[in-house]
N, C-alpha and C positions, 0 to 999 in steps of 0.2 A: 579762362584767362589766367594767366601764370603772370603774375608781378614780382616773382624772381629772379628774372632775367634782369629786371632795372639795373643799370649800375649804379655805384657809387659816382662821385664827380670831387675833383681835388678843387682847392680854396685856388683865388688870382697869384699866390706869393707860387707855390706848387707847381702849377700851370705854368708860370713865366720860369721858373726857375728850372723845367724840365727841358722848357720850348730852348731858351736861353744855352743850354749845357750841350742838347742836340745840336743846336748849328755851331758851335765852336766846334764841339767834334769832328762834323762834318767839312767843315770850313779846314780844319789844320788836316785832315786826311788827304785834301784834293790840293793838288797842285796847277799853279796856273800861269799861265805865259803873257806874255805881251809886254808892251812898257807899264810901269811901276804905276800909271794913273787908272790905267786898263786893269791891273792884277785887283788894285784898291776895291776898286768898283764891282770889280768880277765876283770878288769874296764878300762883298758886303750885299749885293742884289744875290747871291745863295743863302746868306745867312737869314736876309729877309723872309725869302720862300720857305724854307725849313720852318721859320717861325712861324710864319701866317698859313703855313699847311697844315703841321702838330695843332695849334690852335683852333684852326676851323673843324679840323675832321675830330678835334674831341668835342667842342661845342653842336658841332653836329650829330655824332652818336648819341648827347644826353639828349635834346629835343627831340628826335627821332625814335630813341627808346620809351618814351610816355607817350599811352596810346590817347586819340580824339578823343576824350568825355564825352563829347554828344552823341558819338557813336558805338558806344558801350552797350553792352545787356542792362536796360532799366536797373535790374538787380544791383551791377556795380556803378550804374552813376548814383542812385540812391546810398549807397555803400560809404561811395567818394564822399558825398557830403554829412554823412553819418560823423564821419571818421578827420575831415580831412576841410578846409574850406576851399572849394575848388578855382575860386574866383581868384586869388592867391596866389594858388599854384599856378594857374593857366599865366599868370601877369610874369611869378619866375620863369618860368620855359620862355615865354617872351622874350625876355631878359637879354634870357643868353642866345636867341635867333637875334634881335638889335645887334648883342657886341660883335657876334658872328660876321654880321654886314658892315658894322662899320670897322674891324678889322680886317676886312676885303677892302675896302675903298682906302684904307689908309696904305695898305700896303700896294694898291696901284698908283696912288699920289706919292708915295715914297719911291718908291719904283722908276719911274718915272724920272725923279728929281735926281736921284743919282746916276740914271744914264748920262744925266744932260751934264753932269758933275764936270768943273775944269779942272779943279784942285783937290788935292788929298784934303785940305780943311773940309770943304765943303759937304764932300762923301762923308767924312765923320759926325758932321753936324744932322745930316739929314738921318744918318742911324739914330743917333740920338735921340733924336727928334720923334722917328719910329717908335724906338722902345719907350720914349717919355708916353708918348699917344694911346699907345697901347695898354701900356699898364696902369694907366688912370681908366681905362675902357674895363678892363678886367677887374679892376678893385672897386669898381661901381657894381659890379655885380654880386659881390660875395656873401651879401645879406641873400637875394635869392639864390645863393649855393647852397646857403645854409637852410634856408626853407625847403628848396628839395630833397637835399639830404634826410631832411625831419620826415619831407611825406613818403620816401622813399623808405624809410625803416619803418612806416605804417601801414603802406603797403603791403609791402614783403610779408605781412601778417593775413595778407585774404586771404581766404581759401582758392585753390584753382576749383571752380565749381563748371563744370562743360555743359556745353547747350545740348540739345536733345535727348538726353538721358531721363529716363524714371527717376525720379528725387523724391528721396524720402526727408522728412527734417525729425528728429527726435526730439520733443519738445516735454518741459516741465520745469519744475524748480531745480536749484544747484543742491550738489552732491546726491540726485537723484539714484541714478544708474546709468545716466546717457553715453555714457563715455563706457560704461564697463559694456553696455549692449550695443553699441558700435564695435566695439573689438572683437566682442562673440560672433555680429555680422557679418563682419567683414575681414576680421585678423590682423587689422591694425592693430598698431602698439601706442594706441594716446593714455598719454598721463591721467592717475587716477589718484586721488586721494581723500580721506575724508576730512574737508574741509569747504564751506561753502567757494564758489566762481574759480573751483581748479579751472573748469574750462576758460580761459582769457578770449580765446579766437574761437571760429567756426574750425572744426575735425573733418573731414571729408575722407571717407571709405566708398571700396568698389564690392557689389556683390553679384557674381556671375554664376550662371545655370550652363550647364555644358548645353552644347545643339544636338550634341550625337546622343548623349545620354542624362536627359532631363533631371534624373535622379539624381545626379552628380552635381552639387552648391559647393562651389570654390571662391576663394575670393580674387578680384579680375585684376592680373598683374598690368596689367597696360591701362592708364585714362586713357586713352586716345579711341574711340568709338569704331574709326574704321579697319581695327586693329582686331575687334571683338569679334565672333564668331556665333555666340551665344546671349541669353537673354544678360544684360549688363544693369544693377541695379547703384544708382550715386547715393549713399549714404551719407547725410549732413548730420554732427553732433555740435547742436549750437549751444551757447553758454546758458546757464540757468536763469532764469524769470524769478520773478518773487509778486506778480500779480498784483504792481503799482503803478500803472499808466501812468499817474500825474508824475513819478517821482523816477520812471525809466535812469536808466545808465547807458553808458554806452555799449556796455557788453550786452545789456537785454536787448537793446534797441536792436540789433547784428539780429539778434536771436530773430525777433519779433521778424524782421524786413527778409530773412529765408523762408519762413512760415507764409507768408505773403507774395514773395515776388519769385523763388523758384520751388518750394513742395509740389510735388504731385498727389504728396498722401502725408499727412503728421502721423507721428506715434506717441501719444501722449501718454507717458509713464506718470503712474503715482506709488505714492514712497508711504503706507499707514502705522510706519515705527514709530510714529511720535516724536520724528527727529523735525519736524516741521509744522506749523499749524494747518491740521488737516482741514480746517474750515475754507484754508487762504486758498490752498489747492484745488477744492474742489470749486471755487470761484473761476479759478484759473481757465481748470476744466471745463467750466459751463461758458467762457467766451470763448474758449477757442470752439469749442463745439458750434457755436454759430458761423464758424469763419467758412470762408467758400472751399476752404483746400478740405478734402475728407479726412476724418480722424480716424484711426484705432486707441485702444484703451490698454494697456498691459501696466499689471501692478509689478514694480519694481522690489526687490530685497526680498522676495518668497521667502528664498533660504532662514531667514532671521523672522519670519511673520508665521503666525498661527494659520492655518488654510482656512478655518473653518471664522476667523477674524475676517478674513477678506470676504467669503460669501457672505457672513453677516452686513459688511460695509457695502458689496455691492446690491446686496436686495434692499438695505434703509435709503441707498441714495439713486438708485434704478439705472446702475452702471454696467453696460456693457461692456465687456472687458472681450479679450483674445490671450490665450494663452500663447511663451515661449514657443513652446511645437509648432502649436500651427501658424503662428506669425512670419516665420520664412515662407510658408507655402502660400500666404496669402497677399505677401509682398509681390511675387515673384506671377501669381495671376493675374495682379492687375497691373503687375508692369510687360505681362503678355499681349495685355490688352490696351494698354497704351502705345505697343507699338505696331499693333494691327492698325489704329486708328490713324496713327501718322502716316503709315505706309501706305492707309487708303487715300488720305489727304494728298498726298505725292501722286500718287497714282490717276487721281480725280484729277491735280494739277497739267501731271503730261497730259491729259486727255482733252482738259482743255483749251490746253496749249494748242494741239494740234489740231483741233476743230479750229481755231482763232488762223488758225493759217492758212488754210482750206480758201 
């Protein structure tokens, strides 16, 4: 789900002021005939249209740009309300479907009124009238323009995370390694620094196996699944935990809700420089190890740690670990095997499909 696409949306003054400039334009470009009550009329039922078209077809693009919440992947309605109160949001989209309708009907009731027009007064009054109607319609709304705009730049922050793919989630505390081993994975370029919650958002990388030549780990230039040729691996780098349930954030909270609602497998990195309380971690470590999604274990920061530190750490605390090496190759088996499993699952479904029809 890609929530870059949303767009922006301008305030009522914007709006009327844009709607308002097109039909003058338009209005002094066209030339029109008839007697001078017919010209009136002529130019004023265009200028209406222009108006109440501009208007509807961009109140329509933003309500049609925000997808159904109810019918979202669990993962992002969970997300939405992490992030965002949806009840809210759903009320502005509302909002601006009401002005949308009641800018159709005014401009049929206006419409109308100056066909039937005798006098140039009257034609005038009923424009008036129009734009008075409308732009109280429009300035009703701008508290909800500006709430969307709000959830629209919090949006823009998901990750596009795509359905049927192997999902890994890199999981542990901030300034771990997660972000530097996404990049090794995959060859992204996400921001790294040392400092705790550099990760803000969820990172998403692709990691692909060629089909011709198994040996061959690139990383997969296309998200798009039916694009892929070869095994396709989704790589989540969620923000850092610090192993305080009661006292979560909202950036843990993100973390926490990919570990749960889309891994197919965690990699739980530990970090034993003493840059963090290794007691917290190993807390950390032993809930997620209960959680339904499978774990691997990889000590983070080798480079800077004693080797013979780690084995000590892992035989006091009876920590399975995987090494860098073999962790692409163990990724990349059970994401073989998760997609034999689907494919038998499809497989199983035409077949019962087709018995169902028999």
């Amino acid at each position: 789900m890609n929530f870059e696409k949303i767009p922006p949306f301008e305030d009522s003054k914007t709006l009327l002021d844009i709607a308002f400039s097109r039909a003058r334009k338009r209005k002094d470009e066209k030339k029109f005939k008839g007697k001078p009550i017919d010209r009136a009329k002529n130019k004023e039922i265009i200028k209406l249209d222009l108006i109440q078209g501009y208007l509807d077809q961009r109140l329509d693009k933003v309500v049609k740009s925000y997808p159904s919440f109810d019918h979202l992947p669990m993962f992002y309605q969970k997300l939405i309300k992490l992030t965002l109160n949806p009840d809210d949001l759903k009320k502005a989209i509302a909002t601006l479907s009401w002005a949308r309708q009641k800018i159709k009907g005014f401009h049929r009731q206006y419409l109308r009124s100056i066909q039937k027009s005798q006098t140039y007064e009257n034609v005038k009054l009923f424009q008036k009238q129009f734009y008075g109607r409308i732009s109280s319609i429009l300035r009703q709304t701008d508290t909800a323009i500006a709430y969307i705009n709000n959830s629209r730049r919090t949006m823009k922050t998901f990750p596009d995370i795509k359905d049927g793919f192997f999902t890994i989630c890199l999981y542990g505390f901030p300034n771990i390694g997660k972000t530097t081993l996404l990049n090794k994975l995959t060859g992204t370029n996400a921001k790294t620094a040392a400092y705790e919650f550099t990760t803000k958002s969820i990172n998403v990388g692709y990691l692909k196996q060629d089909e011709t030549d198994p040996s061959k780990i690139t990383t997969a230039k296309s998200k798009k699944k039916k694009h892929q040729t070869g095994l396709v691996v989704q790589v989540c780098d969620v923000p850092g935990t610090l192993a305080r349930p009661e006292k979560m954030n909202g950036i843990e909270m993100q973390a926490e809700l990919v570990m749960n609602e889309v891994a197919n497998l965690t990699v739980y990195l530990i970090d034993i420089s003493q840059e963090y309380n290794i007691e917290r971690q190993l807390k950390l470590y032993k809930k997620v190890k209960k959680q339904k999604t499978p774990m691997l274990t990889l000590f983070s920061k080798q480079d800077i740690v004693n080797a013979a530190d780690i084995e000590e750490f892992k035989k006091d605390h009876k920590i399975k670990d995987i090494s860098m090496e073999e962790l692409t190759k163990e990724i990349l088996s059970r994401a073989k095997s998760f997609y034999e499993r689907e494919a038998a699952k499809v497989q199983e479904a035409k077949l019962s499909k087709k018995g169902l029809g028999k």
